[in-house]
N, C-alpha and C positions, 0 to 999 in steps of 0.2 A: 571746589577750591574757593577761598574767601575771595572777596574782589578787594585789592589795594588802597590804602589811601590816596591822596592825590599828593603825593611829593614826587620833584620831577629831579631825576637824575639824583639818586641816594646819595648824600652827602661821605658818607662810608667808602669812596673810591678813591685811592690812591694812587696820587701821580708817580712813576718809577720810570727810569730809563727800562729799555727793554732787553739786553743785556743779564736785566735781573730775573728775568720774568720766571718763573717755577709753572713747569710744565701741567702742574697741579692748580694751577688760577684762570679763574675766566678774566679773560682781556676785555676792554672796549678802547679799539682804537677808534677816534670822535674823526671828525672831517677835515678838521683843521690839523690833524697826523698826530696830534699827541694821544698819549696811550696811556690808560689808568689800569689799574688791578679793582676787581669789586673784592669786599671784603668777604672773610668765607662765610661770615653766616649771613650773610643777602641771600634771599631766595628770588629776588624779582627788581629789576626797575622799571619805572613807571613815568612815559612821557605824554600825560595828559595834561598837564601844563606844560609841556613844550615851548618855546618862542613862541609866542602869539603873532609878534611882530616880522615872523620870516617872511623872506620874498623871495629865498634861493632856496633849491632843495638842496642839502646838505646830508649827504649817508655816513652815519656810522657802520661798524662790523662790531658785533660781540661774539667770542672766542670761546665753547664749552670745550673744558678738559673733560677725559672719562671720571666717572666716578660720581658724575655732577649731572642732576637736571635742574632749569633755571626758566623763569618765565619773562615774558616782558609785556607792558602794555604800551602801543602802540597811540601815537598821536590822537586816532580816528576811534579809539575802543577797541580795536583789533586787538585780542590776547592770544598770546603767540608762546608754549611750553616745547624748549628746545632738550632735545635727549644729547646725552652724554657723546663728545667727540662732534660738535655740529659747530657750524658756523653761517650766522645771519647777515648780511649785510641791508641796511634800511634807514627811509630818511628820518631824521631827528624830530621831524614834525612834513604832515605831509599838507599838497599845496593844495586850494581851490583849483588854482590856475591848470592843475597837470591833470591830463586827461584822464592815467592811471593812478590807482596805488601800488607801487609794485616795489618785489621786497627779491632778493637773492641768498637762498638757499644752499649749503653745503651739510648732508647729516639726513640727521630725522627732526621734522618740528611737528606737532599740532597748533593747529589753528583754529580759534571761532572769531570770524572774521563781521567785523560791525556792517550792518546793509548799505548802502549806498550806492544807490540807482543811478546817477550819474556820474560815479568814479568808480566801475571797476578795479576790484584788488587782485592783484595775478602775483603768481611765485615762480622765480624761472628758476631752473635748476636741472644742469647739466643741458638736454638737447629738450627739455621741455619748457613747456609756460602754462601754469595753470591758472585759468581767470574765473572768477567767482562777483557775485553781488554782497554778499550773506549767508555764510556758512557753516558747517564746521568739518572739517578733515585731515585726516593725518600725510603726510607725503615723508617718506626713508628714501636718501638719494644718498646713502655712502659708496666713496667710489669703489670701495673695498666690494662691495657687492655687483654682481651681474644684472640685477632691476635696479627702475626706480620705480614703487610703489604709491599709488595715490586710493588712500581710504577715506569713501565721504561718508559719513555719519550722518550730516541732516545737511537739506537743501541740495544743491546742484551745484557742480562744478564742469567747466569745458577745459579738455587738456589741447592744448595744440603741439605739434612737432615741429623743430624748427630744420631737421634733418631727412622728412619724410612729408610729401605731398599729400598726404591720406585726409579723408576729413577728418577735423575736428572730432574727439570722443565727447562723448555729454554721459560722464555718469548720476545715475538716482542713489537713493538714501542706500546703506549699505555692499554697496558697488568695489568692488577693488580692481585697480587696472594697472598691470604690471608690464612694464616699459624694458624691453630688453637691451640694453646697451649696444649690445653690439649685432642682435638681429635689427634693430631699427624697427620694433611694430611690438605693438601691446595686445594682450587679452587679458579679458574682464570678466572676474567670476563674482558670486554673492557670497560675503564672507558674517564673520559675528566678529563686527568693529571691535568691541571691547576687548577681542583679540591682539591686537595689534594698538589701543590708547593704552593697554595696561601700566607699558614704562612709563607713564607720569605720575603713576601711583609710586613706582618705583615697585612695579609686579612684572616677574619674567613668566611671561606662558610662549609654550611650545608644542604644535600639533605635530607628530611627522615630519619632524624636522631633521637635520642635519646633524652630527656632532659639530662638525666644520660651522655653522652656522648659527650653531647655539655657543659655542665656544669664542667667537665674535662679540654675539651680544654678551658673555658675561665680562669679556674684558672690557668693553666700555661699561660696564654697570658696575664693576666692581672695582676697577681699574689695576687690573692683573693681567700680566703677559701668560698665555697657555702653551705648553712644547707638546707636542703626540707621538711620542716615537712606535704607536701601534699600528701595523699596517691594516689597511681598509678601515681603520676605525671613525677617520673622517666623515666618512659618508655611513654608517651605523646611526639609524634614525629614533630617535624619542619624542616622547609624548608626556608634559608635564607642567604642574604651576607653583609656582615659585613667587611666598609673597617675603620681600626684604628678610630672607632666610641667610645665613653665614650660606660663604663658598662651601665650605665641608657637608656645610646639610645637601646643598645640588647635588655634590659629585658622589655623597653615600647612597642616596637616593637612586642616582642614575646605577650607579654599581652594583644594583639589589637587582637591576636586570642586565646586567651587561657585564663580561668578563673584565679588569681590569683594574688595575693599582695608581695610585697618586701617590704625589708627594710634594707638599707648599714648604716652601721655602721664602718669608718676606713677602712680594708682591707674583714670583715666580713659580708657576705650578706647574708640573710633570705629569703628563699620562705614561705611561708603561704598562 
C-alpha cells in the first residue's frame, strides 16, 4: 500500500447534520461533537500534521459502513486499515505527556503500529487491551461474533483481560489467540496471517468455515443482507478464495459443491 502524502484531515469532508447521514458513509464525529461525512472516493486520512500545538488529548470516532475498507494514519505513523462495518475511536494527535497510545476498537482493523519504546500503543476492545511497542497485527472484535481474534504478523504483542485474572498472553510472529466472549479464556494456535489480512486487499478467503460465518463476512464486504431458509445449512462448511469477484461468482461456485438455489433481488439475497 502507497504511503499518503502529508495532508492533515482531507479537505473533501463534509459538514452535515446527522439526521442526514446515509447509512452508506463513513462518519467522523471530531471531539468537539461535530460530525463530517468523508467523501466517497477518500480512501484514507492522514493526521501527521495533526496539531503540533496540542496540549489536550482530544478523540475522534471514524464510522465504516459495510461495503467499505478505509485507512488512517495516525499522529505517531501508526497506519491503521479498518474493515467494512468497524468503528475507531482515537486521539487527533497523541501526547508526549500520556503514558499510552491507546486507540478503541469496535469491528476488524489492521495495524502496523510505529515503535516507541516509551509509549506503549494498546487497543482495547470489548474485555480486552492489547499493548504493543512496534508491530503489526490484525484484531476482529465484531459483536456479532462469539471471539475476539488477535493475529500478530511481525513483532510481539501482550493481550490482557480486563474480566479474567489470568496472566497476560504474549503472542510470537504468526500466533492467533482467540478470546471467547462469553467462556472468558483464549487459545492460541499458529495460523498463515495472510489468511485473515486478505480483507484489505479486499480478498475473502475461507478454510472450513461456516456458511453462517461466511455469509457474515460477505455482507459486510459487499454490503448485502443474506436470508437462509435452508435448514442445517448454516453450519454446512466451505473452503475457498475469493479475489473482488461479483456475489454470483461466490455463490455459483459454492453451489458446484453444495445442493442449493439463490436468488438476488437489489442488495437482498435468498438461500433456498
Amino acid at each position: 500500500t502507497s504511503t499518503p502524502t502529508n495532508t492533515y484531515l482531507n479537505p473533501k469532508t463534509v459538514s452535515i447534520p446527522v439526521k442526514e447521514f446515509n447509512e452508506d458513509q463513513i462518519v467522523l464525529k471530531k471531539g468537539d461533537g461535530t460530525e463530517n461525512i468523508i467523501a466517497a472516493e477518500e480512501e484514507q486520512l492522514n493526521y501527521l500534521n495533526a496539531n503540533k500545538e496540542a496540549e489536550k488529548l482530544t478523540y475522534n470516532t471514524l464510522t465504516i459502513p459495510r461495503g467499505r475498507v478505509f485507512k488512517i494514519l495516525l499522529s505517531d505513523g501508526t497506519k491503521v486499515w479498518l474493515n467494512a462495518e468497524s468503528k475507531i475511536r482515537f486521539p487527533e494527535k497523541f501526547l508526549p505527556t500520556e503514558d499510552t497510545r491507546t486507540v478503541y476498537l469496535e469491528g476488524e482493523a489492521f495495524f502496523d503500529v510505529a515503535h516507541n519504546k516509551d509509549q506503549p500503543f494498546k487497543v482495547k476492545t470489548g474485555a480486552l487491551e492489547i499493548e504493543v511497542l512496534g508491530t503489526k497485527f490484525n484484531v476482529s472484535s465484531y459483536v456479532s461474533e462469539d471471539n475476539i481474534s488477535t493475529t500478530l504478523v511481525d513483532g510481539s504483542v501482550q493481550i490482557n483481560n480486563s474480566e479474567n485474572e489470568s496472566q497476560p498472553l504474549l503472542l510470537e510472529p504468526n500466533d492467533q489467540a482467540k478470546y471467547g466472549r462469553e467462556s472468558l479464556s483464549a487459545r492460541v494456535s499458529k495460523v498463515n496471517t495472510g489468511d485473515f489480512t486478505a480483507w484489505i486487499e479486499k480478498r475473502i478467503v475461507f478454510k472450513n468455515e461456516t456458511f453462517k460465518n461466511i455469509a457474515a463476512r460477505i455482507e459486510r464486504t459487499y454490503n448485502v443482507n443474506i436470508t437462509n431458509d435452508l435448514e442445517n445449512f448454516d453450519q454446512q462448511r466451505f473452503t475457498g478464495e475469493f479475489d473482488i469477484e461479483t456475489i454470483e461468482d461466490i455463490l455459483k461456485a459454492m453451489r458446484e459443491i453444495s445442493d442449493f438455489e439463490y436468488k438476488i433481488n437489489g442488495r437482498n439475497i435468498n438461500i433456498y
